[in-house]
PQR file of N, CA, C, O and H, with PARSE charges and radii, in Angstrom:
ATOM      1  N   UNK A   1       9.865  -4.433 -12.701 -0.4000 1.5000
ATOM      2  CA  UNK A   1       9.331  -3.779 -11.509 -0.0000 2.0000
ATOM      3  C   UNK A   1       9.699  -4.636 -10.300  0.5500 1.7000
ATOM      4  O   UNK A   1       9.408  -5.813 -10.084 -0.5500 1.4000
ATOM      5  N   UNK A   2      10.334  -3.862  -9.633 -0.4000 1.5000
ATOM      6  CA  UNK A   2      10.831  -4.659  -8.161 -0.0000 2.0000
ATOM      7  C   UNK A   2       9.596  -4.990  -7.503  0.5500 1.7000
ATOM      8  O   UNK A   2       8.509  -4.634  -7.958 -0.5500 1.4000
ATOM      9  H   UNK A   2      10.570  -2.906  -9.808  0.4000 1.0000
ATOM     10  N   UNK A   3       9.760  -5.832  -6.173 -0.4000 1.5000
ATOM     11  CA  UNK A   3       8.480  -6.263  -5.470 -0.0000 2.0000
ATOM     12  C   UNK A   3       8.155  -5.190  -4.273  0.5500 1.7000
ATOM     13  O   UNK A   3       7.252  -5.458  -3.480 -0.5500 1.4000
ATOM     14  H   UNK A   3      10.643  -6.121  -5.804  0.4000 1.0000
ATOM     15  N   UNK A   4       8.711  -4.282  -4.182 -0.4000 1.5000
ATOM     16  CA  UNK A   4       8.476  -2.947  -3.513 -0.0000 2.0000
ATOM     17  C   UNK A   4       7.621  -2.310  -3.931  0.5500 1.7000
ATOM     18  O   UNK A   4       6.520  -2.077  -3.432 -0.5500 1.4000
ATOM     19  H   UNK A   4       9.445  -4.065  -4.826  0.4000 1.0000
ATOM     20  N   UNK A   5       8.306  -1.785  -5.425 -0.4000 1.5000
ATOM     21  CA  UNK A   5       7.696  -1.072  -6.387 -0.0000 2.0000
ATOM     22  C   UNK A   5       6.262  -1.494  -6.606  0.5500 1.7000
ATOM     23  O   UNK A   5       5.421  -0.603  -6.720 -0.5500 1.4000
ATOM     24  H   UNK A   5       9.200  -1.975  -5.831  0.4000 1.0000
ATOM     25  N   UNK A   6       5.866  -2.864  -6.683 -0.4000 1.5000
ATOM     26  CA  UNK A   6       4.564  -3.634  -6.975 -0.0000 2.0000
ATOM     27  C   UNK A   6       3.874  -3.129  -5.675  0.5500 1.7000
ATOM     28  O   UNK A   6       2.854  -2.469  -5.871 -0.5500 1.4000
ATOM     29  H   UNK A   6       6.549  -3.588  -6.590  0.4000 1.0000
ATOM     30  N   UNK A   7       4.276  -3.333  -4.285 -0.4000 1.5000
ATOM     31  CA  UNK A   7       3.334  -2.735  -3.136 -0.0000 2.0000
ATOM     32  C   UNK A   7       3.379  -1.832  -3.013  0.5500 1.7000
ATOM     33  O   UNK A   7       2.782  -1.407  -2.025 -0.5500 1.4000
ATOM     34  H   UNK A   7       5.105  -3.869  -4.125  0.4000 1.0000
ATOM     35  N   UNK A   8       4.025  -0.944  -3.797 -0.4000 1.5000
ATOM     36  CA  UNK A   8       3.341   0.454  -3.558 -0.0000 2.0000
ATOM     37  C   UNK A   8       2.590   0.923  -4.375  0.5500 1.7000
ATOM     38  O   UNK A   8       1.909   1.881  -4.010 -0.5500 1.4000
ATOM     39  H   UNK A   8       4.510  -1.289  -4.600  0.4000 1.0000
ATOM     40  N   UNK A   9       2.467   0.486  -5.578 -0.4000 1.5000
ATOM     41  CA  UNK A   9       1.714   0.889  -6.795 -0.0000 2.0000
ATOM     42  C   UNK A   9       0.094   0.150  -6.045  0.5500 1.7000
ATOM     43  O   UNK A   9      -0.937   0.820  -6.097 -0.5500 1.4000
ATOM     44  H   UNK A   9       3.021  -0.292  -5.875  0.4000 1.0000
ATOM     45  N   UNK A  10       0.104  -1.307  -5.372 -0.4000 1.5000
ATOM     46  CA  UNK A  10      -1.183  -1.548  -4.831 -0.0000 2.0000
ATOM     47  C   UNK A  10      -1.431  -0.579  -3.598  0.5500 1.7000
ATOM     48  O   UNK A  10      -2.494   0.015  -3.419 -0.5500 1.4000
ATOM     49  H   UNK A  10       0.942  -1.851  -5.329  0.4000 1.0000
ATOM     50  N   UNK A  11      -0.392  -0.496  -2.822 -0.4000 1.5000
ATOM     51  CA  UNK A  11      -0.943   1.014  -2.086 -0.0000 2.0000
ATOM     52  C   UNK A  11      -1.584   2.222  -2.690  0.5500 1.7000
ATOM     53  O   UNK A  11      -2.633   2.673  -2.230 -0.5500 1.4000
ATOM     54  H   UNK A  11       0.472  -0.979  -2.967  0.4000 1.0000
ATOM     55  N   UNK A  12      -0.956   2.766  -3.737 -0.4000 1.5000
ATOM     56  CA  UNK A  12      -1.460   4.115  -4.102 -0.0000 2.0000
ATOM     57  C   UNK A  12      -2.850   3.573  -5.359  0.5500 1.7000
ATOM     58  O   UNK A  12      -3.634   4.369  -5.875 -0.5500 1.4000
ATOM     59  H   UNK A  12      -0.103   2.400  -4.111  0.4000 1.0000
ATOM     60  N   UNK A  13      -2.836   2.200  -5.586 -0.4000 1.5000
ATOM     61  CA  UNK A  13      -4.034   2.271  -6.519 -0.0000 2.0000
ATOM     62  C   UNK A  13      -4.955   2.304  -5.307  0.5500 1.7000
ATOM     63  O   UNK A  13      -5.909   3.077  -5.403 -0.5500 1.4000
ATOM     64  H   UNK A  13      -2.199   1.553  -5.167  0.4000 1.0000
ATOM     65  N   UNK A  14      -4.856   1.705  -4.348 -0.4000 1.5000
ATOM     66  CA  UNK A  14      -6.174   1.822  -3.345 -0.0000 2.0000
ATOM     67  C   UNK A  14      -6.320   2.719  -2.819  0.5500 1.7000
ATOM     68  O   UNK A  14      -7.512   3.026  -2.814 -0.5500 1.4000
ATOM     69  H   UNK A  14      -4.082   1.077  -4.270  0.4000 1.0000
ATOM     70  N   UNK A  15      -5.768   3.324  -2.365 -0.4000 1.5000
ATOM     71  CA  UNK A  15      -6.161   5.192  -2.084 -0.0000 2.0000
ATOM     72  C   UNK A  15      -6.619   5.438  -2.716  0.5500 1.7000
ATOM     73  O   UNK A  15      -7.716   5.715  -2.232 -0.5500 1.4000
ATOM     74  H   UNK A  15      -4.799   3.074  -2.369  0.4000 1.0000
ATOM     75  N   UNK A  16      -6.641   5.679  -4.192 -0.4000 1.5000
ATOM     76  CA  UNK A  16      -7.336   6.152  -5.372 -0.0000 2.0000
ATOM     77  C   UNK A  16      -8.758   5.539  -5.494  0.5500 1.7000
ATOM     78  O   UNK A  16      -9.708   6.059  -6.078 -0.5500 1.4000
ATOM     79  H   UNK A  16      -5.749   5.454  -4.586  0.4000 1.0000
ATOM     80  N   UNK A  17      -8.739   3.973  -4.640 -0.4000 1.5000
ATOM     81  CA  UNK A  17      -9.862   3.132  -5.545 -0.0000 2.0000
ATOM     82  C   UNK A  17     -11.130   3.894  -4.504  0.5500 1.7000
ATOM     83  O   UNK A  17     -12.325   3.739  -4.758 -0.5500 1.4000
ATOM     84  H   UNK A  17      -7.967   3.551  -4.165  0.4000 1.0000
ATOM     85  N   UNK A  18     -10.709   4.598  -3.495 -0.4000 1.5000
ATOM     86  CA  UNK A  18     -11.752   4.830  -2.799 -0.0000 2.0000
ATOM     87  C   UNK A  18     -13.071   3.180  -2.235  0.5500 1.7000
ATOM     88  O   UNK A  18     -14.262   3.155  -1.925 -0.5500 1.4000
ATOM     89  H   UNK A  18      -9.739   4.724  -3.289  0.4000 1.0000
ATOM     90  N   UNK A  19     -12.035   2.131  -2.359 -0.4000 1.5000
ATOM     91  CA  UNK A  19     -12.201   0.892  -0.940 -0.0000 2.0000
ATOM     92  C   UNK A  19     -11.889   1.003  -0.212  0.5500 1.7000
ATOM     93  O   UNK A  19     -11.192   1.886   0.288 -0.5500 1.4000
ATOM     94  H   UNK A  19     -11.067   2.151  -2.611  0.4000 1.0000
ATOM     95  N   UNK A  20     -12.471  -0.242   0.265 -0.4000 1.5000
ATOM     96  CA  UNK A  20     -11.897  -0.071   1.444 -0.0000 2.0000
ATOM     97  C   UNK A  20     -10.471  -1.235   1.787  0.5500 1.7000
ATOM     98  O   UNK A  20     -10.408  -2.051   0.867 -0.5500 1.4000
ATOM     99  H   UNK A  20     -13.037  -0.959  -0.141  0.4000 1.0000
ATOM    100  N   UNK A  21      -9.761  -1.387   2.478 -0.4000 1.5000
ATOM    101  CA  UNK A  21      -8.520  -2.409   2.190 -0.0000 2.0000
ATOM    102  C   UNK A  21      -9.038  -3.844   2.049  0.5500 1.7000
ATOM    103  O   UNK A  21      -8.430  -4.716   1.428 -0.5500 1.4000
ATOM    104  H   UNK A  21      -9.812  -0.724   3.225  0.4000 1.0000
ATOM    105  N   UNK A  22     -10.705  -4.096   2.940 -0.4000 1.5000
ATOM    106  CA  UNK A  22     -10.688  -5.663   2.652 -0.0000 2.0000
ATOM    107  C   UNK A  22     -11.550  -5.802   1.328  0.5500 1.7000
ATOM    108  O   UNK A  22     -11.894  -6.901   0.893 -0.5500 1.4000
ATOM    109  H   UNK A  22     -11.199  -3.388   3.445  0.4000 1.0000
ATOM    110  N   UNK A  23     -11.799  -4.868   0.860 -0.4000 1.5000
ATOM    111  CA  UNK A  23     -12.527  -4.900  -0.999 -0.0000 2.0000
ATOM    112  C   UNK A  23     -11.815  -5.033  -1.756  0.5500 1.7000
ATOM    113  O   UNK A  23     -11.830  -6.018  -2.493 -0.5500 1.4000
ATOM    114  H   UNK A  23     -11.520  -3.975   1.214  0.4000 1.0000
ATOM    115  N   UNK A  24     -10.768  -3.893  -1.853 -0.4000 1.5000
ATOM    116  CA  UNK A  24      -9.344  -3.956  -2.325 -0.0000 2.0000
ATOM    117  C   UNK A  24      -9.036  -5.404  -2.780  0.5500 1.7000
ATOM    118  O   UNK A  24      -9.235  -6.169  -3.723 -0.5500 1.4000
ATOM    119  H   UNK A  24     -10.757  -3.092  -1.254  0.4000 1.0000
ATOM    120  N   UNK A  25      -8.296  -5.325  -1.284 -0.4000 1.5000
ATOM    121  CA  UNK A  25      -7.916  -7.368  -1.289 -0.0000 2.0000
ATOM    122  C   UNK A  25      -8.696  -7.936  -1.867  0.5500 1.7000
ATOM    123  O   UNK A  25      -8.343  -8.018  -3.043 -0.5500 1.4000
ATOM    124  H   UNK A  25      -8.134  -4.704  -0.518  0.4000 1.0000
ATOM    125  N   UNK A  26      -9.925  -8.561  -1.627 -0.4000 1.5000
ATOM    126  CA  UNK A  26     -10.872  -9.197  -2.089 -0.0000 2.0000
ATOM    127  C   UNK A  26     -10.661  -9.124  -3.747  0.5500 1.7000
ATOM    128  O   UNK A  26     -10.722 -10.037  -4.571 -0.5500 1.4000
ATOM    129  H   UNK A  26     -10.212  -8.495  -0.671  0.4000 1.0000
ATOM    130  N   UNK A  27     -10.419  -7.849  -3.909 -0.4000 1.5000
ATOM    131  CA  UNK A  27     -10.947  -7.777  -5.799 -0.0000 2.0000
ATOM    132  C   UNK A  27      -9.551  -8.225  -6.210  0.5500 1.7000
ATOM    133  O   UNK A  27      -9.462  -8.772  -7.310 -0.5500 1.4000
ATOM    134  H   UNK A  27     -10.370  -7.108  -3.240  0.4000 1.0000
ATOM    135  N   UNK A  28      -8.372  -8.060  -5.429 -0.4000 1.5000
ATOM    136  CA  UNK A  28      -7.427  -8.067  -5.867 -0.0000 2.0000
ATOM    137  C   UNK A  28      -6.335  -9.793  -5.747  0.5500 1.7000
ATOM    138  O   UNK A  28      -5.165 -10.132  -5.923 -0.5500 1.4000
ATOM    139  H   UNK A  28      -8.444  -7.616  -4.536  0.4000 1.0000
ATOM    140  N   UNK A  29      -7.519 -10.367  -5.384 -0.4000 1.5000
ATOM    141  CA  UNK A  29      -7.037 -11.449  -4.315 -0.0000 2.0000
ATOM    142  C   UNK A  29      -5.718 -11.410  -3.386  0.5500 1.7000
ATOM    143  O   UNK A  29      -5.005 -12.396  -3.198 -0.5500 1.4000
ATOM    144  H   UNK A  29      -8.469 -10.091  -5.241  0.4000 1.0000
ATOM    145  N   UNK A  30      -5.473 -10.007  -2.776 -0.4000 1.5000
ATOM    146  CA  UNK A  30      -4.459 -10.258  -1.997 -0.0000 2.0000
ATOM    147  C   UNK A  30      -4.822 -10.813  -0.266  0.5500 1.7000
ATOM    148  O   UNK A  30      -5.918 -11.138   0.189 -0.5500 1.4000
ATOM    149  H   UNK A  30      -6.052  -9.206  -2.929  0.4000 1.0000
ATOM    150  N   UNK A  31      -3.708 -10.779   0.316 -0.4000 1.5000
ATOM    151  CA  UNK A  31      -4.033 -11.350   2.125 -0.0000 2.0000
ATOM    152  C   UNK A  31      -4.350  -9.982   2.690  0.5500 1.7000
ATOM    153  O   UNK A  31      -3.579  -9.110   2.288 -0.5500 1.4000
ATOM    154  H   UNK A  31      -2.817 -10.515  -0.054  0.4000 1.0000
ATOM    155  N   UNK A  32      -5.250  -9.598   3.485 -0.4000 1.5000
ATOM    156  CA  UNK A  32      -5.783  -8.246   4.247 -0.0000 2.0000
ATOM    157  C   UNK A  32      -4.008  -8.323   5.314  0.5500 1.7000
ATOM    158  O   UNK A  32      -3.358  -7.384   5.774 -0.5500 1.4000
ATOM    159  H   UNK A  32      -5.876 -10.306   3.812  0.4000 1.0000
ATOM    160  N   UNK A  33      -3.883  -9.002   5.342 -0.4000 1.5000
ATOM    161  CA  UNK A  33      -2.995  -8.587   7.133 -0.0000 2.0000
ATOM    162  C   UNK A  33      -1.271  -8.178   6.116  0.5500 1.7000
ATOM    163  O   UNK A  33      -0.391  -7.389   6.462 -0.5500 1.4000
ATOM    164  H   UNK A  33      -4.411  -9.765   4.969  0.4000 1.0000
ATOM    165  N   UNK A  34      -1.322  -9.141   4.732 -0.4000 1.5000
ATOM    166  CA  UNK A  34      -0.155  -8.404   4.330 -0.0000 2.0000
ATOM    167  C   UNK A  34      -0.266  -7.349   3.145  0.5500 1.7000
ATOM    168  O   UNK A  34       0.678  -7.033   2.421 -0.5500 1.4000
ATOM    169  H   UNK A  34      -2.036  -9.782   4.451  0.4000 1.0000
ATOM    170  N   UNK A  35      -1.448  -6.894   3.063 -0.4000 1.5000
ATOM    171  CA  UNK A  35      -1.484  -5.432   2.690 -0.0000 2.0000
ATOM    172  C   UNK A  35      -1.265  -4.463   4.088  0.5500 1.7000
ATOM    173  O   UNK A  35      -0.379  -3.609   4.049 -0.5500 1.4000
ATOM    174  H   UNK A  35      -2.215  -7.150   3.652  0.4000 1.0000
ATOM    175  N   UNK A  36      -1.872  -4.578   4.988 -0.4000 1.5000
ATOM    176  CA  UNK A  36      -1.933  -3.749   6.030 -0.0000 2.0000
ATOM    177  C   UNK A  36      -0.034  -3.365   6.767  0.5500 1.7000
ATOM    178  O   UNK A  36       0.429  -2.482   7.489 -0.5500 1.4000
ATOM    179  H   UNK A  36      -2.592  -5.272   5.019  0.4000 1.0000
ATOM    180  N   UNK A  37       0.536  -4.582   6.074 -0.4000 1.5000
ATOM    181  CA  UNK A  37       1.930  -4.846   6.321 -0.0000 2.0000
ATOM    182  C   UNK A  37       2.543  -3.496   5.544  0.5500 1.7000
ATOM    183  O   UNK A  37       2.982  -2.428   5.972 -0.5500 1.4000
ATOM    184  H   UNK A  37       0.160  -5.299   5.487  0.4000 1.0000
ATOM    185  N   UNK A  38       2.314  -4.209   3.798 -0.4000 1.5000
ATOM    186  CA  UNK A  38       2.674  -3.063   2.830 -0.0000 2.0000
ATOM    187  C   UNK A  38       2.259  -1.656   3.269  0.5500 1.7000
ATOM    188  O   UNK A  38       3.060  -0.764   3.545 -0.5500 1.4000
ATOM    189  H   UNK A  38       1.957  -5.076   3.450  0.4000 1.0000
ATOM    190  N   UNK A  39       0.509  -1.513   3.319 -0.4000 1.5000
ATOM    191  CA  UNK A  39       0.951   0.273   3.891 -0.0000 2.0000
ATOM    192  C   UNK A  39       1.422   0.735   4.894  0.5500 1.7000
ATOM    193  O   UNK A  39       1.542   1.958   4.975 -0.5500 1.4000
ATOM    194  H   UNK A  39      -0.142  -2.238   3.094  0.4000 1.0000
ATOM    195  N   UNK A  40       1.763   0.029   5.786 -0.4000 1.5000
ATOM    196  CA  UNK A  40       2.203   0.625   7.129 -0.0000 2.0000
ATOM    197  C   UNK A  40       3.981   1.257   6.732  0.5500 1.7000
ATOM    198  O   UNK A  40       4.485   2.319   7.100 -0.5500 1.4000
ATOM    199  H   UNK A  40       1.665  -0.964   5.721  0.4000 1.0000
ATOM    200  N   UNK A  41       4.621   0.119   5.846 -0.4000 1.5000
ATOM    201  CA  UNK A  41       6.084   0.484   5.574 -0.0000 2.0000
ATOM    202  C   UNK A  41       5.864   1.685   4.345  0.5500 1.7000
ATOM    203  O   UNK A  41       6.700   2.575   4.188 -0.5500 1.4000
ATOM    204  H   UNK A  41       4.213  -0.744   5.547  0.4000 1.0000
ATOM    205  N   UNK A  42       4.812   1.594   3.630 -0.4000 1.5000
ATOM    206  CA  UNK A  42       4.861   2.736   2.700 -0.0000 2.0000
ATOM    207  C   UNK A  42       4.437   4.134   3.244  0.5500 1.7000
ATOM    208  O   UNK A  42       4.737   5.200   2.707 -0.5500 1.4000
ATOM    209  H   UNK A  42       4.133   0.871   3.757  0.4000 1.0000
ATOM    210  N   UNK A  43       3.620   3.974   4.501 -0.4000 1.5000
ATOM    211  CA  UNK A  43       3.733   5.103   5.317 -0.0000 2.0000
ATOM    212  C   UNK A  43       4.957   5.443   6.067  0.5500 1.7000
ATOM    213  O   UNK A  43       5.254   6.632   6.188 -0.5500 1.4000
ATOM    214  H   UNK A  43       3.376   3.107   4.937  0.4000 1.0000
ATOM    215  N   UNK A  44       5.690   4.535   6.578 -0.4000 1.5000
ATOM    216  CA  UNK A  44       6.545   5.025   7.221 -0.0000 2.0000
ATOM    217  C   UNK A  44       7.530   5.482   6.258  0.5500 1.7000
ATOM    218  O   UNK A  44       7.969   6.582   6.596 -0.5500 1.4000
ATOM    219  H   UNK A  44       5.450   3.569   6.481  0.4000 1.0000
ATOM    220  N   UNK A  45       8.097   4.988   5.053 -0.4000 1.5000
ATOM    221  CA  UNK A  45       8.879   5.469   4.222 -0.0000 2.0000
ATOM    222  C   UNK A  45       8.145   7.313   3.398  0.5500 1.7000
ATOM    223  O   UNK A  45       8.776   8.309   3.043 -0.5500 1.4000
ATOM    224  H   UNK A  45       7.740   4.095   4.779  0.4000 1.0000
ATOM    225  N   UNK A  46       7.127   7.118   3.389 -0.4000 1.5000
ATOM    226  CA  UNK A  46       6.260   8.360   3.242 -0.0000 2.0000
ATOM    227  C   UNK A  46       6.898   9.930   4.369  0.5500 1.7000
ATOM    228  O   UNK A  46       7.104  11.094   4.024 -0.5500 1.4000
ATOM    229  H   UNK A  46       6.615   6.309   3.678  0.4000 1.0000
ATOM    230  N   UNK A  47       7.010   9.407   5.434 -0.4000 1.5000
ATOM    231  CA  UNK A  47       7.042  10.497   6.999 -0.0000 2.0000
ATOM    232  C   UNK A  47       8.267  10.401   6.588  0.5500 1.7000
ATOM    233  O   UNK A  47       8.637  11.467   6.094 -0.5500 1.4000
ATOM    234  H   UNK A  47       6.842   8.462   5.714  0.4000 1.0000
ATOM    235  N   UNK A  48       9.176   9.472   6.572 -0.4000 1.5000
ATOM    236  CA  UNK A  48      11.072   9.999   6.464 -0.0000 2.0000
ATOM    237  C   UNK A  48      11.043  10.280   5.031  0.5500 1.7000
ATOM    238  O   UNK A  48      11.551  11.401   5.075 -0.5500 1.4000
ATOM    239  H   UNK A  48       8.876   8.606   6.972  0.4000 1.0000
ATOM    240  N   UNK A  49      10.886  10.137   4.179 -0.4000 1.5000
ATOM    241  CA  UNK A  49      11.051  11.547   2.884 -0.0000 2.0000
ATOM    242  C   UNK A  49      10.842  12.762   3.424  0.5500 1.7000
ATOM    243  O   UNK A  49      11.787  13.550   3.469 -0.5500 1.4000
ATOM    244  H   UNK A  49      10.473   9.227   4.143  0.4000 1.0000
ATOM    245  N   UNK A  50       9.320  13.195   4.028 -0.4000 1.5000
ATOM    246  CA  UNK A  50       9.038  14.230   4.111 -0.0000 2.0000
ATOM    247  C   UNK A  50       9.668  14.960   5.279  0.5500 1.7000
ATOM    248  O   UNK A  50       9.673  16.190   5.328 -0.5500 1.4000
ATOM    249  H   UNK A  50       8.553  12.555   3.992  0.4000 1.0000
ATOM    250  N   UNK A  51      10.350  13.976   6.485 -0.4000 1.5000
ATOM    251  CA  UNK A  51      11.177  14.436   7.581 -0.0000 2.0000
ATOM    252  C   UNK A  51      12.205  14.745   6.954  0.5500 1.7000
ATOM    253  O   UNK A  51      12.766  15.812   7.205 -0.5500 1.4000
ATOM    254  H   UNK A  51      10.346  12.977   6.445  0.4000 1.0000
ATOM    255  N   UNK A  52      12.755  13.757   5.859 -0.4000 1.5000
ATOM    256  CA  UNK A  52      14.494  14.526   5.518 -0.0000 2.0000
ATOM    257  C   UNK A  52      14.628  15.607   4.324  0.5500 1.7000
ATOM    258  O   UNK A  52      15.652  15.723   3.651 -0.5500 1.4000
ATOM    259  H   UNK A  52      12.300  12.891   5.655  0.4000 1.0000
ATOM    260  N   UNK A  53      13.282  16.504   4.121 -0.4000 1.5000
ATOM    261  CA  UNK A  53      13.364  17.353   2.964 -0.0000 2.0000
ATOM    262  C   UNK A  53      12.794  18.790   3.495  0.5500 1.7000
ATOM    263  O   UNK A  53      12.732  19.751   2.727 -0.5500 1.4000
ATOM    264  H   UNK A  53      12.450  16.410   4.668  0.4000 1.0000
TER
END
């Protein structure tokens, strides 16, 4: 599993986990400011799929 692949799978488990991002982190021991990093690029890669289809 690439290291992409790994932040997005923690993106879409936390959507699911119904936390909030600093619980998330917390449970997950990740950094709050570089999750907030990860979803921002998994959103933006999110809007250009759905712009180029």
């Amino acid at each position: 599993m690439t290291l992409l692949m790994r932040q997005q799978k923690h993106v879409e488990t936390w959507q699911a986990s119904g936390l909030s991002q600093a619980a998330y982190c917390r449970e997950h021991k990740l950094n709050a400011k570089t999750f907030s990093n990860w979803l921002r690029i998994y959103r933006m890669e999110q809007t250009a799929t759905q712009v180029s289809t």
